[in-house]
C-alpha positions as CSV (number, residue, x, y, z in Angstrom):
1,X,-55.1,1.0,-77.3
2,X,-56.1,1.3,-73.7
3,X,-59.3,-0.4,-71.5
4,X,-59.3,0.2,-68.1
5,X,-60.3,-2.3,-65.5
6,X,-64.1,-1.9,-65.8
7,X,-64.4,-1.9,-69.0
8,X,-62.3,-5.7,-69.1
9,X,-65.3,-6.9,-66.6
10,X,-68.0,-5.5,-68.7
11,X,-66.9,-6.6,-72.5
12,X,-63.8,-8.6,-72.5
13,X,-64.2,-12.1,-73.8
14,X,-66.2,-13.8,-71.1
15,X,-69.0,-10.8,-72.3
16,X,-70.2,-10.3,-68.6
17,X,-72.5,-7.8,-69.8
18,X,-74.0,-9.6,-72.8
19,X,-74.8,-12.5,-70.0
20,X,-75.9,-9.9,-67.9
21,X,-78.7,-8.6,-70.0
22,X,-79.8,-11.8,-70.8
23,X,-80.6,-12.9,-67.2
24,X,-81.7,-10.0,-66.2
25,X,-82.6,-7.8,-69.1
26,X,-86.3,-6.8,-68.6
27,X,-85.6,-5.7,-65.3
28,X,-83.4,-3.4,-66.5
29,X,-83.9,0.4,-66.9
30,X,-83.6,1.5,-70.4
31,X,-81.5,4.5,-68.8
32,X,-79.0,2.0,-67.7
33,X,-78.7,0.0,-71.0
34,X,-78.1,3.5,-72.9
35,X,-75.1,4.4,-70.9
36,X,-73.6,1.5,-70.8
37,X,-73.6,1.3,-74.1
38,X,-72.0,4.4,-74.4
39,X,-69.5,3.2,-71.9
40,X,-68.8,0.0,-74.3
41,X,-67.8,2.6,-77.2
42,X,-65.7,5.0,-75.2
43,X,-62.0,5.5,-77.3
44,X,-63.2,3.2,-80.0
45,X,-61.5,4.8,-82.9
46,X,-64.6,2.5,-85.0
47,X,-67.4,5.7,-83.1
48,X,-65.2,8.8,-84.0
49,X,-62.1,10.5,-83.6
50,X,-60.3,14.2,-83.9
51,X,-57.7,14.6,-86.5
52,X,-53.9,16.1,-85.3
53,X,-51.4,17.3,-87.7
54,X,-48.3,18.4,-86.5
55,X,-47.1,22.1,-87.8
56,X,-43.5,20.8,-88.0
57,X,-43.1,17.4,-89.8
58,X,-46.9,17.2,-90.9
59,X,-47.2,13.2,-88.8
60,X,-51.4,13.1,-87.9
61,X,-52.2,12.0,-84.5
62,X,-56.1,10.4,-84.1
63,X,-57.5,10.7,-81.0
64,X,-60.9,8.7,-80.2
65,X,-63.8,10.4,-79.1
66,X,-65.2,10.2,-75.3
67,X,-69.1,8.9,-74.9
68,X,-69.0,11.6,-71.8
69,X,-71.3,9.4,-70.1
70,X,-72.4,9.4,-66.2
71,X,-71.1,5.7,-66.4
72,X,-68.0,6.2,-67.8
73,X,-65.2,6.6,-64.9
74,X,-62.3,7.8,-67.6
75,X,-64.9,11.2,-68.5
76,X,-66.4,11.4,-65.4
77,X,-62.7,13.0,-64.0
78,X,-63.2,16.3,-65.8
79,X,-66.7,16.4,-65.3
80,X,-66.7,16.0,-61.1
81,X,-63.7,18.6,-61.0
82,X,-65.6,21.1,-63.1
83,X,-69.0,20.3,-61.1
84,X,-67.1,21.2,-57.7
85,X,-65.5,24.4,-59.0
86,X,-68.8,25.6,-60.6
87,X,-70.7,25.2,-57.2
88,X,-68.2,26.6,-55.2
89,X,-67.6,30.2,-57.0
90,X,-71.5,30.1,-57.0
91,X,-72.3,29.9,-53.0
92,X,-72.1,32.8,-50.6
93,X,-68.7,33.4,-48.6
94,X,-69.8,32.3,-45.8
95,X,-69.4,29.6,-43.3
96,X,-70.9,26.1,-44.1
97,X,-71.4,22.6,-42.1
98,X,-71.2,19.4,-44.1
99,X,-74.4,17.4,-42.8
100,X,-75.1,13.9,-44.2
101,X,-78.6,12.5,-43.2
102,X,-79.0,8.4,-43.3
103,X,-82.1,6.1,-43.2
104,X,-83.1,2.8,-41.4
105,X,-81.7,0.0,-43.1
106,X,-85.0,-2.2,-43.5
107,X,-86.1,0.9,-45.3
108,X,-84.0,1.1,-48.8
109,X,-85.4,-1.8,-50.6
110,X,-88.4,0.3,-50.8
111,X,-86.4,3.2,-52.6
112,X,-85.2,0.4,-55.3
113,X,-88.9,0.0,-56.5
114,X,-88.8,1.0,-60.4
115,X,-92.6,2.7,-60.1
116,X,-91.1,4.7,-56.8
117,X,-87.7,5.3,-57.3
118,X,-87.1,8.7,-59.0
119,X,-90.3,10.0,-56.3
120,X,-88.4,8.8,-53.3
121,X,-85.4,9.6,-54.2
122,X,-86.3,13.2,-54.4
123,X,-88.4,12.9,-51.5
124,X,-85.6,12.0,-49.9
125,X,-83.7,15.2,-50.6
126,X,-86.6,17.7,-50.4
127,X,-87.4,15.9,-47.1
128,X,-83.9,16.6,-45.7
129,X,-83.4,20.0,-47.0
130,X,-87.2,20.9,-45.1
131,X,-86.4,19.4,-42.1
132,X,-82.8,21.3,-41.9
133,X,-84.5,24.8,-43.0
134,X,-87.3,24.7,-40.6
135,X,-85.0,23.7,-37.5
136,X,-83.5,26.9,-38.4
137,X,-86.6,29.0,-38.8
138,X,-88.1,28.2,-35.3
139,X,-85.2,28.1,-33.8
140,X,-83.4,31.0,-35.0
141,X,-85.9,33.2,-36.9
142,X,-83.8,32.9,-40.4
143,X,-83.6,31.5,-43.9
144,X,-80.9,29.3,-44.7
145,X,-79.0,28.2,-47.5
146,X,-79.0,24.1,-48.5
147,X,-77.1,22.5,-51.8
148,X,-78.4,18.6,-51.5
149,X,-76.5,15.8,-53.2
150,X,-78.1,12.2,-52.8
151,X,-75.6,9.6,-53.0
152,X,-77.4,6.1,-53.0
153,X,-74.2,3.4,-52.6
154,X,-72.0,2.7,-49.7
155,X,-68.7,1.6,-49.3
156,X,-69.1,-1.7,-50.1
157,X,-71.5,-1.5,-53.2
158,X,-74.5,-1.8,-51.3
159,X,-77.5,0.2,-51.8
160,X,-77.7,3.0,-49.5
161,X,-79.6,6.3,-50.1
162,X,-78.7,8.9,-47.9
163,X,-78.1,12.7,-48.2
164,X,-75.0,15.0,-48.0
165,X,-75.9,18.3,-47.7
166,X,-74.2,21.8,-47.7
167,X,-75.9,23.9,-44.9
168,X,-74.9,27.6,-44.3
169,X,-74.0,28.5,-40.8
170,X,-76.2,31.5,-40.8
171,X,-79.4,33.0,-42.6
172,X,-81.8,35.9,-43.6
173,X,-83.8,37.1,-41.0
174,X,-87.2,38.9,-41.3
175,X,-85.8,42.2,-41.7
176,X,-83.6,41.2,-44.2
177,X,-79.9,41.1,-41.8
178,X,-77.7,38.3,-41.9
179,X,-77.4,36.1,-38.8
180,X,-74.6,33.5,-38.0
181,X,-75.0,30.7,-35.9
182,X,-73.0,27.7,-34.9
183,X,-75.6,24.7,-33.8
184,X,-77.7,22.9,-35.1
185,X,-80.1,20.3,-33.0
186,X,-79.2,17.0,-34.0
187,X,-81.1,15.4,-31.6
188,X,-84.7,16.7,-32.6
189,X,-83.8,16.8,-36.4
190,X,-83.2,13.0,-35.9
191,X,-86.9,12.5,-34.6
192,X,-88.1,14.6,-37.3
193,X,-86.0,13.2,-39.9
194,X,-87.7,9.7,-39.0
195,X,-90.8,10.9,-39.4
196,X,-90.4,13.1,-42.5
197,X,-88.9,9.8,-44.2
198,X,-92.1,7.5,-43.0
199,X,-95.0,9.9,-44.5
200,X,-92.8,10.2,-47.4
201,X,-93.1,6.5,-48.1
202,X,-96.3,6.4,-46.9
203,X,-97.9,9.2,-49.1
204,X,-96.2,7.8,-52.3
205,X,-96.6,4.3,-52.1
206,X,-99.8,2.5,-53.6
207,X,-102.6,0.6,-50.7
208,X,-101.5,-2.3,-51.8
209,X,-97.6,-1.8,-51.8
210,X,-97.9,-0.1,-48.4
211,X,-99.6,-2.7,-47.0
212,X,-96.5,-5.3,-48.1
213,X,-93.9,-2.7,-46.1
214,X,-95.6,-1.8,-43.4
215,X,-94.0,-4.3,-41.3
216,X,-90.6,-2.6,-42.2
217,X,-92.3,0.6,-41.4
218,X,-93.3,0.1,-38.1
219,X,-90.2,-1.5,-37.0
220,X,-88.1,1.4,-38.2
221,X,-90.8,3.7,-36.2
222,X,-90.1,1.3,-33.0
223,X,-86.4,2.1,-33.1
224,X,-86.9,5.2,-31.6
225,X,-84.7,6.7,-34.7
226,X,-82.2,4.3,-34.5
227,X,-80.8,4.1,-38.2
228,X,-82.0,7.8,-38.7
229,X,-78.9,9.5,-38.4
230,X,-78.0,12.7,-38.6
231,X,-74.2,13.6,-38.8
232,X,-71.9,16.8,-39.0
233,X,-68.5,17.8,-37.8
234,X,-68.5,19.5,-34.7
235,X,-66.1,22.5,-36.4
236,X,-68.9,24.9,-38.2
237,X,-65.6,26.0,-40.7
238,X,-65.7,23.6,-43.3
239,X,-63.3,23.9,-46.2
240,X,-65.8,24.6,-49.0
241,X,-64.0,23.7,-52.3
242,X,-62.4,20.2,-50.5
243,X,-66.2,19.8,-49.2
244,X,-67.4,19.6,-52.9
245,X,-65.1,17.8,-54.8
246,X,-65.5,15.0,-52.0
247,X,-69.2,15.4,-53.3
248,X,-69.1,15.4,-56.7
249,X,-66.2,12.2,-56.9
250,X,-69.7,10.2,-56.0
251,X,-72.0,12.0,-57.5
252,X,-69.8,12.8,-61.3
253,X,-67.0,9.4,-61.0
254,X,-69.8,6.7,-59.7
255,X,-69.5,4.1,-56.8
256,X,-66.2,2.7,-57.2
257,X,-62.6,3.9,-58.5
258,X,-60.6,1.7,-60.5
259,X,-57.4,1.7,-58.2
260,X,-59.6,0.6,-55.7
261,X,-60.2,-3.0,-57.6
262,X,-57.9,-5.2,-57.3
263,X,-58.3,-8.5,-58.9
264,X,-60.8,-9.5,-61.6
265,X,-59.8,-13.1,-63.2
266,X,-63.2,-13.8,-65.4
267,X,-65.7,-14.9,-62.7
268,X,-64.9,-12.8,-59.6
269,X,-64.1,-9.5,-58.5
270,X,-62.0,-8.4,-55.5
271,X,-61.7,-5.1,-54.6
272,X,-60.6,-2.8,-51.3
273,X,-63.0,-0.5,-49.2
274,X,-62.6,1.4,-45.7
275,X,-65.1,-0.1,-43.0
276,X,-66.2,3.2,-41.1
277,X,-66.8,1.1,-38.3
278,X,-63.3,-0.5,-37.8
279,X,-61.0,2.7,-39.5
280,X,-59.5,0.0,-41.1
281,X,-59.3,-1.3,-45.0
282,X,-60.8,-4.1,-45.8
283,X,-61.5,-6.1,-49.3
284,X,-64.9,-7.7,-50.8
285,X,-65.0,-10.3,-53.1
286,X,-68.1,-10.3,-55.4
287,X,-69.2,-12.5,-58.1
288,X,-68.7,-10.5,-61.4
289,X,-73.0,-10.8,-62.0
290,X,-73.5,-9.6,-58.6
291,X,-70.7,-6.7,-58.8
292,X,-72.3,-5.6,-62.2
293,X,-76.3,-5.2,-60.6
294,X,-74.4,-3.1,-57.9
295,X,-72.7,-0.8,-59.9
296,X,-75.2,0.1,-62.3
297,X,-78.1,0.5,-59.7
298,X,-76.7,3.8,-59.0
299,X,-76.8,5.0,-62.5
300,X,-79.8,7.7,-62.3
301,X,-82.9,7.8,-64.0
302,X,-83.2,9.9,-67.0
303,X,-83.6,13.8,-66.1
304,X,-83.1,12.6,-62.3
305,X,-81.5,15.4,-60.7
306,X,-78.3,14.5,-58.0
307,X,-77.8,17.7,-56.9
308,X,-80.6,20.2,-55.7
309,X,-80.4,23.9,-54.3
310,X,-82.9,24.9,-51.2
311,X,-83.4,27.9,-48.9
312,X,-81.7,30.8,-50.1
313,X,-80.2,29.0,-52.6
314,X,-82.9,28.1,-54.5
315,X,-82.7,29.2,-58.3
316,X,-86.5,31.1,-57.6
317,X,-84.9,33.6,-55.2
318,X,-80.8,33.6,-55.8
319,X,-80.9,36.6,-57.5
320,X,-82.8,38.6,-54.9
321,X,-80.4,36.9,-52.1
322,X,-77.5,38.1,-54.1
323,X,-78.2,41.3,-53.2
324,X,-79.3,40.8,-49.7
325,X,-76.0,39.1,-49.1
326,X,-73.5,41.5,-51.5
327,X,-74.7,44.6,-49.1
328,X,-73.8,42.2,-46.3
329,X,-70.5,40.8,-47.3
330,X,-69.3,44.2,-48.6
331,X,-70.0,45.6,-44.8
332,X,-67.7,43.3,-43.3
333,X,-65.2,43.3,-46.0
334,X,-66.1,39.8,-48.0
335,X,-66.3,39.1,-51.4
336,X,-69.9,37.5,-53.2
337,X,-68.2,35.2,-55.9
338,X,-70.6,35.1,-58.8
339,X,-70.8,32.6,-61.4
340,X,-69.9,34.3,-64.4
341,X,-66.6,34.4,-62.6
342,X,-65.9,30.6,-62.4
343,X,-63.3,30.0,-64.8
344,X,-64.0,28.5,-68.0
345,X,-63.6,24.9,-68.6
346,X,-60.4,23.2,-69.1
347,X,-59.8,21.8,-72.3
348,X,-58.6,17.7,-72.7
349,X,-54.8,19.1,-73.3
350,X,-54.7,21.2,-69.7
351,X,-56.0,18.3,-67.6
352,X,-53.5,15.7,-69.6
353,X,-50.6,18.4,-68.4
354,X,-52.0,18.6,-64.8
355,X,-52.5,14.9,-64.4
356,X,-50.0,13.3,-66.0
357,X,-47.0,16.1,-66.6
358,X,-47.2,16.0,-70.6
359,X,-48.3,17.7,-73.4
360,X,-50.1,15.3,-75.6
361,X,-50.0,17.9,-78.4
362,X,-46.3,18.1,-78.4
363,X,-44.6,16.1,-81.3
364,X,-41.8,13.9,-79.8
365,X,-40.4,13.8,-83.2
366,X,-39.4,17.9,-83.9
367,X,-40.9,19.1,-80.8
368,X,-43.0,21.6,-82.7
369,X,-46.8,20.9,-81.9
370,X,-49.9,19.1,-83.1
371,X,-53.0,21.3,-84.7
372,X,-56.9,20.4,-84.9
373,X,-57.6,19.7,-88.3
374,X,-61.1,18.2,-88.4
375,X,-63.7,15.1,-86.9
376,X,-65.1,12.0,-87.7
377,X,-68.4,10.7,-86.5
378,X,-70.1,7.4,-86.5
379,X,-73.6,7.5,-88.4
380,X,-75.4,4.2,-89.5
381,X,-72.6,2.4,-88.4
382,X,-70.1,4.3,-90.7
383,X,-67.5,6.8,-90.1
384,X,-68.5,10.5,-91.7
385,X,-66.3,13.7,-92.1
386,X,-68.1,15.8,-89.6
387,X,-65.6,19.0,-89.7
388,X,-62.8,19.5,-92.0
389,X,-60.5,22.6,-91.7
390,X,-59.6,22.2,-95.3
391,X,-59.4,20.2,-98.4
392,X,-56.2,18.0,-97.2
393,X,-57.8,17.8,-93.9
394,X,-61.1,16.3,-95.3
395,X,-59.2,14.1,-98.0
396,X,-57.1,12.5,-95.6
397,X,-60.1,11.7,-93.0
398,X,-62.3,10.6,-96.3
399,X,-59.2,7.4,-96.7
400,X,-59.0,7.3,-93.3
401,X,-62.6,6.3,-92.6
402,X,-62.4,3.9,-95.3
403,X,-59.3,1.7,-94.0
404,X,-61.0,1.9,-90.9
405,X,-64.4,0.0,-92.7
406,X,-62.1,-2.6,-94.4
407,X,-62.2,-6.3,-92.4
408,X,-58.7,-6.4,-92.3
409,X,-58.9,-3.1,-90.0
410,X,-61.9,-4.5,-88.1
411,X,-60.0,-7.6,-87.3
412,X,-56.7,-6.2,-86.2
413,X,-58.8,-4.1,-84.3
414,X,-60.4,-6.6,-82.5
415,X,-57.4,-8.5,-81.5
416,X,-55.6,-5.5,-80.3
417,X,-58.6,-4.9,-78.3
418,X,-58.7,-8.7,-76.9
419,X,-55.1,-8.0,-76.1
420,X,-55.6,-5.0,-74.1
421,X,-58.3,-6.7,-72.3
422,X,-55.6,-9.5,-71.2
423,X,-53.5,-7.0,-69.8
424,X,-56.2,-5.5,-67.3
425,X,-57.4,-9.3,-66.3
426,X,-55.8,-11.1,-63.1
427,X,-54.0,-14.2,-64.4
428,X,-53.4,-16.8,-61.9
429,X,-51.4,-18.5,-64.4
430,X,-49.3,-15.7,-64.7
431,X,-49.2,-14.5,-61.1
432,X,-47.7,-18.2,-60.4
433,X,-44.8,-17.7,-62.7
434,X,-44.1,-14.7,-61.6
435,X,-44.0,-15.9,-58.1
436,X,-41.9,-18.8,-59.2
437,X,-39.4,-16.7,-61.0
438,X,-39.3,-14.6,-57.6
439,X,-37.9,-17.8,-55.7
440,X,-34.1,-18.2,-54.7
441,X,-32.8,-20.8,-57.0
442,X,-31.5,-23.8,-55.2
């Protein structure tokens, strides 16, 4: 049995998350408790598993089902690197500029208000996206293209809602012609950008709640756009693929990776981050109650889009660029990658082999390999046959599922599951005899 490092702070036998919700559950999204929960039950065999015989000396395998959750770091892998693939066979060949847009930091405490949230968020990103597509319909006389991701988390946990955004270094004009171009004016997208963020808080918030910010407001106004950046390589070529899977790992894996935490002993939690300011890495320790209300602040609501598509690569006119932009890429020789030719999604056995250099369906015993033979589901709290690929199959899951109810089972479950919980944990205790078994002997 496995459990990685975030699931140890979340359920291990201190039950962070049990505390959690009773300190703070009201104020808690429902969205939130859902996929955590979900999280919780990740490769418990208890939820549902897939049945593996082996074609050559017939020894079953059971491998526990994934909760796929946006929560869940362990699914969340498959799920950015598909995302990132998907998106890039889908955009025009083209050139593209990476531009990330930021906001005032007295600002986001507004964007955590639960009535405002999901509107300001995708303010946010429409606001962003406008701003960027008018620049370039004054200045230039075209359409672009703009795919939006909003990440709301910085390096350190803390909230921070800004933009990273996918522009095309070139557009439609009037006549229907593609035209390139390599600037953009930062300077006068940052003074709009203020202003576009402003009216957007000002037109969604209530009298009464806009009358409790508007000291914030006017102070970010004051600044002159300080804390309004906007920010892009100087290089217009930007590697498209690399570009996106940088995007999704935030928007599909979450805030944090698990190699990046390093200790966790029960009450605290260290772990490492890069200040941008410095170049330098640096570590944060956190209370484990304050490092749990960061994390799941980022979870989004339910239906909340991350990822948006504007300009001419808006889902409303895509089809009719396509052809704009096949007659135009043909004439100089480029290829329009469609979807229907990203390839098709990798199944749990090829990403085991490309990660970790194994077959998990090879049997180690006579080398032959392991078939699908049926699933279990949980329903009610008990394990059902959900598919059977014969009678042996089903008959084998049906005693299966019933060891699996027995206390005994439950019981040695739970202590294997304590255990593997006490092997992700920081031990002092056990950190000190290491260190003192380390030491020369006198």
């Amino acid at each position: 049995m496995k459990k990685n490092i975030l699931q140890t702070i979340f359920f291990d036998k201190h039950q962070n998350w049990a505390k959690f919700l009773k300190n703070h559950g009201r104020r808690i999204r429902p969205v939130v408790k859902k996929e955590v929960a979900k999280f919780e039950s990740c490769g418990d065999i208890r939820k549902g598993y897939r049945l593996f015989v082996c074609e050559g000396c017939h020894s079953t395998k059971l491998i526990a089902l994934k909760c796929k959750g946006k929560f869940c770091p362990t699914c969340a892998v498959g799920e950015s690197q598909r995302w990132s693939d998907l998106v890039a066979h889908d955009m025009f060949a083209v050139n593209h500029r990476h531009v990330i847009f930021t906001i005032d930091e007295g600002l986001r405490e507004i964007f955590l208000m639960d009535k405002y949230r999901s509107v300001l968020l995708k303010g946010l990103m429409d606001e962003a996206a406008r701003v960027v597509l008018e620049a370039l319909g004054k200045n230039r006389k075209v359409q672009g293209g703009v795919v939006a991701a909003l990440h709301t988390f910085g390096s350190k946990l803390e909230f921070n809602p800004h933009v990273h955004m996918v522009v095309t270094m070139g557009g439609i004009t009037p006549d229907g012609q593609w035209k390139t171009y390599d600037y953009l004016p930062y300077k006068r997208l940052r003074v709009y950008w203020q202003n576009a963020v402003l009216k957007l808080i000002r037109r969604t918030l209530s009298p009464w709640d806009k009358k409790r910010v508007q000291p914030r407001l006017q102070r970010a106004y004051k600044a002159n756009a300080e804390g309004f950046y906007v920010n892009a390589p100087k290089r217009s070529r930007t590697h498209l693929k690399g570009l996106l899977k940088y995007i999704s790992r935030y928007m599909k894996r979450g805030p944090i990776a698990m190699d990046r935490i390093v200790m966790y002993d029960g009450e605290s939690v260290l772990f490492s981050y890069k200040d941008k300011r410095t170049n330098r890495k640096e570590t944060h320790l956190m209370s484990v109650e304050a490092f749990i209300g960061a994390l799941i602040r980022y979870i989004p609501d339910r239906h909340f889009k991350t990822i948006r598509r504007y300009g001419i690569y808006s889902r409303r006119i895509k089809t009719l660029m396509k052809q704009v932009m096949a007659v135009y890429q043909k004439a100089v020789r480029r290829r329009l990658v469609e979807l229907k030719q990203v390839m098709r999604v990798k199944s749990w056995t090829e990403k085991t082999v490309e990660v970790f250099g194994y077959d998990p369906l090879k049997c180690s015993d006579c080398g032959e390999f392991f078939e699908f033979m049926g699933t279990s589901v949980a329903k009610n709290g008990r394990l059902k046959v959900q598919y059977a690929k014969d009678r042996q199959a089903r008959h084998y899951m049906l005693e299966v599922n019933q060891n699996i109810a027995k206390e005994a089972y439950q019981t040695k479950y739970k202590q294997a599951e304590a255990a593997a919980y006490d092997r992700c944990r920081f031990s002092w205790e056990r950190q000190r005899r290491i260190y003192l078994s380390e030491m020369p002997q006198a």
